[in-house]
mmCIF file of the C-alpha atoms, coordinates in Angstrom:
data_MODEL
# 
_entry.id   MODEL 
# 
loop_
_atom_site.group_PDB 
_atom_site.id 
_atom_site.type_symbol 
_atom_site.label_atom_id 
_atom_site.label_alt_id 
_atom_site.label_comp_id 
_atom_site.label_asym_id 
_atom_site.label_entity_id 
_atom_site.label_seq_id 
_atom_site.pdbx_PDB_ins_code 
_atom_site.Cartn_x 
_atom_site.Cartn_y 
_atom_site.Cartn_z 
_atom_site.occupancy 
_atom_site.B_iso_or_equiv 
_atom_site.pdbx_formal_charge 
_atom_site.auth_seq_id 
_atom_site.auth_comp_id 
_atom_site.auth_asym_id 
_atom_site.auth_atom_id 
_atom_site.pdbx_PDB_model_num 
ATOM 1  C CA . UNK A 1 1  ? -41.570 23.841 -63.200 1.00 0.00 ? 1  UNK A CA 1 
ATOM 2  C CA . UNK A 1 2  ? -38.331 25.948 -62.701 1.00 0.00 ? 2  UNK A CA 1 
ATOM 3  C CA . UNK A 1 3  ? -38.927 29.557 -64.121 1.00 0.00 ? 3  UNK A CA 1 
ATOM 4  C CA . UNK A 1 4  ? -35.842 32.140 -64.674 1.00 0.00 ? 4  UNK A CA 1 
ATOM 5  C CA . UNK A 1 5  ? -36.126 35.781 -63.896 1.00 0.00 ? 5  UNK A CA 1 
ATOM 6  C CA . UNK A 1 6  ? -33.659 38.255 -65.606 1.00 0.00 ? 6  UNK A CA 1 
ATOM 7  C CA . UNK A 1 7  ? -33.343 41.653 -63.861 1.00 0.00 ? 7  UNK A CA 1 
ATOM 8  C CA . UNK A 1 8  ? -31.364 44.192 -66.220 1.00 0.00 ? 8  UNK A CA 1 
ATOM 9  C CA . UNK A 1 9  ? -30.846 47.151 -64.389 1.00 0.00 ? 9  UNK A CA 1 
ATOM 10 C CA . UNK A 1 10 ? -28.810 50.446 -66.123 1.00 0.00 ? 10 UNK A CA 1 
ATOM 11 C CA . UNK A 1 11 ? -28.540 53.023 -63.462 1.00 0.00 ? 11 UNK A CA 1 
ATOM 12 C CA . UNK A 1 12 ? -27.124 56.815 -63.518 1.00 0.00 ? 12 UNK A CA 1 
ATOM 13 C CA . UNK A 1 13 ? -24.140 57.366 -64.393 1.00 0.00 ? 13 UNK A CA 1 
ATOM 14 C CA . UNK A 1 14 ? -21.716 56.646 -61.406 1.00 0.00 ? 14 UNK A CA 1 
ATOM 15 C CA . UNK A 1 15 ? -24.242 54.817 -59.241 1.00 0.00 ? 15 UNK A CA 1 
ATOM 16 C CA . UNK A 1 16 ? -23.966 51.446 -59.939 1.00 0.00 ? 16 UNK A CA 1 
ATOM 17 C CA . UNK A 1 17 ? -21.285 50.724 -57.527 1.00 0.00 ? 17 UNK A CA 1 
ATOM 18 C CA . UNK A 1 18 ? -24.153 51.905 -54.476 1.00 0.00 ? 18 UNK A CA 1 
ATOM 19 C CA . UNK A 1 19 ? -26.759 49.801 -56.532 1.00 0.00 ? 19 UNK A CA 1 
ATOM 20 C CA . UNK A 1 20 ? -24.417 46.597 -56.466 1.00 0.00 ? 20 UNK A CA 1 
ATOM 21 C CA . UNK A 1 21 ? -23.986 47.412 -52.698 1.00 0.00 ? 21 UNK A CA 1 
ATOM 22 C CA . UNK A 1 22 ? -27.406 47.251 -51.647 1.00 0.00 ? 22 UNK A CA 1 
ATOM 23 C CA . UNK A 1 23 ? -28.453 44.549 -53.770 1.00 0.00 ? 23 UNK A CA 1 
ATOM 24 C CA . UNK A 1 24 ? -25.633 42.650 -52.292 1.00 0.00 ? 24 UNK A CA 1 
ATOM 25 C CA . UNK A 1 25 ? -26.859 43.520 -48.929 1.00 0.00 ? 25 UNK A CA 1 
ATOM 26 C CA . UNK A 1 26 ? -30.973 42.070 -50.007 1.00 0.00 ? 26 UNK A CA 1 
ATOM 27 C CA . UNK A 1 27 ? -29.996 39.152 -51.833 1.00 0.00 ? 27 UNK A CA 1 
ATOM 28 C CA . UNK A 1 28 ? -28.783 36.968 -49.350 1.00 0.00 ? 28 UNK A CA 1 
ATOM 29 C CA . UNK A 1 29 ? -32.648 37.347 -47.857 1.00 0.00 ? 29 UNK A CA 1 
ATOM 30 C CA . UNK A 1 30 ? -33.830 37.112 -51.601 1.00 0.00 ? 30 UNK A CA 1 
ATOM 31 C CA . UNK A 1 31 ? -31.477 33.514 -51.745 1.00 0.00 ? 31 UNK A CA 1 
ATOM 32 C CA . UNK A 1 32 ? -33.665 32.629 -48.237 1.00 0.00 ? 32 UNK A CA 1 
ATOM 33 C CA . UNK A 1 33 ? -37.202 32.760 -49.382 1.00 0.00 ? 33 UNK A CA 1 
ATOM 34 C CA . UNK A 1 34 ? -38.704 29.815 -50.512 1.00 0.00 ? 34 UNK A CA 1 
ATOM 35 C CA . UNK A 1 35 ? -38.332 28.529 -53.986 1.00 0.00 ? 35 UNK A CA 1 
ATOM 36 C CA . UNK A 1 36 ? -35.442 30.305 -54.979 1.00 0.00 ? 36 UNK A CA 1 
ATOM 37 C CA . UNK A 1 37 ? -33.165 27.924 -56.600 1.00 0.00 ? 37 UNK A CA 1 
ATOM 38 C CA . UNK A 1 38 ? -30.293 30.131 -57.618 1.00 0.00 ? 38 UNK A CA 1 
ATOM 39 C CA . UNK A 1 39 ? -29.978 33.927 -57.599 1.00 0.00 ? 39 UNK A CA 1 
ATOM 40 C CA . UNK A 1 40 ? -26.984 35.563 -58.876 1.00 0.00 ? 40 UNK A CA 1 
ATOM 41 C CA . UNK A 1 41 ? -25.831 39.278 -59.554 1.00 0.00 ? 41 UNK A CA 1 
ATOM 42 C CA . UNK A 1 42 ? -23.082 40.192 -62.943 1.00 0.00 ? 42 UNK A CA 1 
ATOM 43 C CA . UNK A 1 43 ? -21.868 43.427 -62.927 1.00 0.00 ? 43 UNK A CA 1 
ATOM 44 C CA . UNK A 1 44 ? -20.497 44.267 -66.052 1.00 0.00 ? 44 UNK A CA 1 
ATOM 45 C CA . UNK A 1 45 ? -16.728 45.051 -65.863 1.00 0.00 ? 45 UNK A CA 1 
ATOM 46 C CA . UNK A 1 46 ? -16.428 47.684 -68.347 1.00 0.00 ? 46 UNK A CA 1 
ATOM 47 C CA . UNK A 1 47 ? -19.045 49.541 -67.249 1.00 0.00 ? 47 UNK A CA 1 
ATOM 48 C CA . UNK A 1 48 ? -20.474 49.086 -63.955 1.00 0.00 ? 48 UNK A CA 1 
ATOM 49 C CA . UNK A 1 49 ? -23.657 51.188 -64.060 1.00 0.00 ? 49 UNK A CA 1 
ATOM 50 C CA . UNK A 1 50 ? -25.013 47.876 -66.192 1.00 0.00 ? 50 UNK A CA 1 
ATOM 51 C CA . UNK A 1 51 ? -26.042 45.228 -63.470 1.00 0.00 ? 51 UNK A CA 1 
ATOM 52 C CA . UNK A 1 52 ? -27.763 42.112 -64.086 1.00 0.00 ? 52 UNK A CA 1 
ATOM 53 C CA . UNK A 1 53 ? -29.526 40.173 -61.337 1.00 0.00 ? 53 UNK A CA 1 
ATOM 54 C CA . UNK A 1 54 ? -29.979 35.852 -62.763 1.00 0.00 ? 54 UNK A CA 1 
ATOM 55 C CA . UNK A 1 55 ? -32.895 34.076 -60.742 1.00 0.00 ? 55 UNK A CA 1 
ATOM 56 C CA . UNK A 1 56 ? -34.176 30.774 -60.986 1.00 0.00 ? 56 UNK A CA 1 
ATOM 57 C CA . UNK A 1 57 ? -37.066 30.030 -58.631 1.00 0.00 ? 57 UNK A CA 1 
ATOM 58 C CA . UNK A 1 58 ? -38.797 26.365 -58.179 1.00 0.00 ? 58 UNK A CA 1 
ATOM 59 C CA . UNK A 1 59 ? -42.177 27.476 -59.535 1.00 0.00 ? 59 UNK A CA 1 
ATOM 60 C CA . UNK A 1 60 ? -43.871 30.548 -61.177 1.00 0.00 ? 60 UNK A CA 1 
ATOM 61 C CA . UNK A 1 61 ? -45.507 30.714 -58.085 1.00 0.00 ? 61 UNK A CA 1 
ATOM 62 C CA . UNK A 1 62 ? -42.638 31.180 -55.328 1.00 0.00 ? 62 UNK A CA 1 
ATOM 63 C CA . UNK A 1 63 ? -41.824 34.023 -56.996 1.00 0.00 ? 63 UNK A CA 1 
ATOM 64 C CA . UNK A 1 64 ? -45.130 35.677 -57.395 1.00 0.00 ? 64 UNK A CA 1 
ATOM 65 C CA . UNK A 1 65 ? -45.266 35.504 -53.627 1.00 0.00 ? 65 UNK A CA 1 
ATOM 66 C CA . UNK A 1 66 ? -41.697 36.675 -53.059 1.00 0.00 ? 66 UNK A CA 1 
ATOM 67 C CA . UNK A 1 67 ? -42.858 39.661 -55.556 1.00 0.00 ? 67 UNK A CA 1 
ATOM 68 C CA . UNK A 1 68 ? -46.195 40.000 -53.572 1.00 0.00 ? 68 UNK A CA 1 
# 
């Protein structure tokens, strides 16, 4: 069964924009491993210190390993 996975991440003041940079540099790896349907990143335009990272993975279990 698919399972979504909501990462809401607020960071410091100022340091989003290095937080959306890295993620953007792991994800593609992330989008890789198996299971993961769909894994997307929203930054939120009027304040970008409030990132959001959207995953849906195949089963509970592909992303228990990917977490593992």
């Amino acid at each position: 069964m698919t399972i979504a996975v909501i990462l809401e991440l607020k960071c410091q003041s100022g340091k989003g924009p290095d937080l959306t940079a890295a993620l953007q540099s792991m994800l593609g790896d992330t989008r890789a491993r198996q299971g993961a349907e769909m894994i997307e990143m929203v930054v939120n335009q009027d304040n970008p210190d409030h990132i959001i990272v959207y995953e849906k993975w195949a089963a509970k279990e592909d992303h228990q390993a990917y977490m593992g």
